[in-house]
TIKOLKOL-178587 format. One line per 10 residues: number of its first residue (from 1); their letters; for each residue x, z, y of C-alpha. Coordinates in steps of 0.001 Angstrom, whole numbers. Each point is the difference from the previous one (the first is absolute). Example, Ala and Ser with C-alpha at 12.3 -4.5 7.8 and 13.67 -1.06 7.14 Angstrom:
1	as	12300,7800,-4500; 1370,-660,3440 $
This chain:
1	xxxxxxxxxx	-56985,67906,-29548; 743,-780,3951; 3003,2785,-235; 1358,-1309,-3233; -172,-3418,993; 2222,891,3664; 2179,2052,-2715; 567,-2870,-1614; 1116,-1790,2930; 2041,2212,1753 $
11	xxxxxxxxxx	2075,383,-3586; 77,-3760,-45; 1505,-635,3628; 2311,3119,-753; 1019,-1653,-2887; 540,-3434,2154; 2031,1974,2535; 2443,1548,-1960; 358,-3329,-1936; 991,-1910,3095 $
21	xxxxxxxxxx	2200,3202,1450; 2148,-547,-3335; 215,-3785,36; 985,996,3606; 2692,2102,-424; 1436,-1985,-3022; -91,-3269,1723; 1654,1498,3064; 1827,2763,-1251; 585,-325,-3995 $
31	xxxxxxxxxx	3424,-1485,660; 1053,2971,2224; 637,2658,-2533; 2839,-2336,-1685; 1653,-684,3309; 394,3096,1318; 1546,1139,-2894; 2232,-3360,-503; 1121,615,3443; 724,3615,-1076 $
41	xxxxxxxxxx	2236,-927,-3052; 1668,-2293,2144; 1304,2903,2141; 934,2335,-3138; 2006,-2472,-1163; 1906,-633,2971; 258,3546,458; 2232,-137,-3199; 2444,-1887,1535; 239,1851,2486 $
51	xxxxxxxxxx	3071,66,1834; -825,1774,3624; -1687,2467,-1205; -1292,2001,-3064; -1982,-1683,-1764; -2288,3159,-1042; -458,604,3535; -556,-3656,872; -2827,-198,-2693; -1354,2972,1320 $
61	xxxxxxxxxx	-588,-2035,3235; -1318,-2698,-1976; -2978,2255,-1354; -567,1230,2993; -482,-3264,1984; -2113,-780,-3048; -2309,2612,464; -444,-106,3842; -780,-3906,-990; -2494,1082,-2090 $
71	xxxxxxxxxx	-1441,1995,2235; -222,-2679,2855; -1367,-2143,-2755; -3152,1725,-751; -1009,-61,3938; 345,-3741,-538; -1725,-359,-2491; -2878,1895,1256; -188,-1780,3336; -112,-3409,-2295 $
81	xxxxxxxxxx	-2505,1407,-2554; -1936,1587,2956; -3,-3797,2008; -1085,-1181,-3410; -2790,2235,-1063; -1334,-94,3514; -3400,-1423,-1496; -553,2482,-2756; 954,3059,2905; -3045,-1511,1797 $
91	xxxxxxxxxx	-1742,-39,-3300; 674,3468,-563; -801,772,3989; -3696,-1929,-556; -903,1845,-2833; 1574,3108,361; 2595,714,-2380; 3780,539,929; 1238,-1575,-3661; 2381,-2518,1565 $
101	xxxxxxxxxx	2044,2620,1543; 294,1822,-3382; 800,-2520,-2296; 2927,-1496,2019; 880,3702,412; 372,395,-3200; 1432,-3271,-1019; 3093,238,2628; -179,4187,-873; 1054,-1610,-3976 $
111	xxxxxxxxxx	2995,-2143,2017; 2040,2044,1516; 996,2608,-2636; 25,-2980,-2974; 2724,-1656,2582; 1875,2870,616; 123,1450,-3663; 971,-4151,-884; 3196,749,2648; 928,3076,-1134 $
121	xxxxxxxxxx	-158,-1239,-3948; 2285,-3191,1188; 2819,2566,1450; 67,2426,-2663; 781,-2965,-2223; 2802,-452,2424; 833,3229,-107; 2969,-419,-2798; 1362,-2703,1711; -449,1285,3410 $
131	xxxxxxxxxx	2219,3066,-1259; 2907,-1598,-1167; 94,-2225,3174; -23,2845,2090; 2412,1936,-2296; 2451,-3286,-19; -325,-555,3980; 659,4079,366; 2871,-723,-1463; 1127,-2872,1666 $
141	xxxxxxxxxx	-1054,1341,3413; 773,3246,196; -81,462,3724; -3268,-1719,79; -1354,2005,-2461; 932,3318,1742; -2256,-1278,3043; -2989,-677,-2631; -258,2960,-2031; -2926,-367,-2603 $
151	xxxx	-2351,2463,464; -3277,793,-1694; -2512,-2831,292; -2863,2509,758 $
């Protein structure tokens, strides 16, 4: 009865901590998702109006800032979460469970590949567009475009 009832509890304040990791991260960081790719869009369509440079290649340089943002971002995020969840580490630490550490794992772990995938949708629907910019300013440039040869992306 003793072992069900500490069961009971330790599923209870689980419960609790995950609860207030999630109001956490949307209060903080629910708004971040939509930026970062607003911010991205921004620079795709600029890109398509290019006029220094091709605009494939200067998308290109668009995703890739994006990504080493995202990257940066998720240390960020876990230094704020971590600052945050400081009492439910020491929780964890008291009675001897690491399940702080593995739930914020997991929760940025679900972040960073949903962002990326979410950039890399946003310029393939560019991708049309992006083309016959690049074709247009090939062919308005053509010096230019001799000292940017497209090559493969990968």
């Amino acid at each position: 009865m003793k072992l069900d009832d500490a069961f009971k509890r330790g599923q209870e304040a689980a419960q609790s901590m995950v609860a207030d990791l999630d109001g956490f991260m949307a209060s903080r960081f629910g708004h971040i998702k939509g930026a970062y790719l607003e911010i991205l869009a921004k620079g795709i369509r600029e890109d398509l109006s290019q006029t220094d440079h091709s605009p494939i290649l200067a998308a290109r340089a668009q995703i890739a800032v994006f990504n080493e943002n995202v990257t940066d971002l998720q240390a960020k995020m876990l230094s704020e979460i971590r600052e945050y969840m400081r009492e439910w580490e020491e929780f964890d630490q008291l009675v001897g469970v690491d399940q702080v550490a593995s739930v914020v794992k997991a929760r940025l772990g679900d972040l960073e590949p949903d962002l990326r995938t979410s950039g890399l949708d946003l310029l393939i629907k560019h991708a049309d567009a992006l083309k016959i910019a690049d074709d247009s300013w090939r062919r308005a440039n053509p010096r230019l475009a001799e000292q940017e040869p497209l090559e493969p992306y990968w």
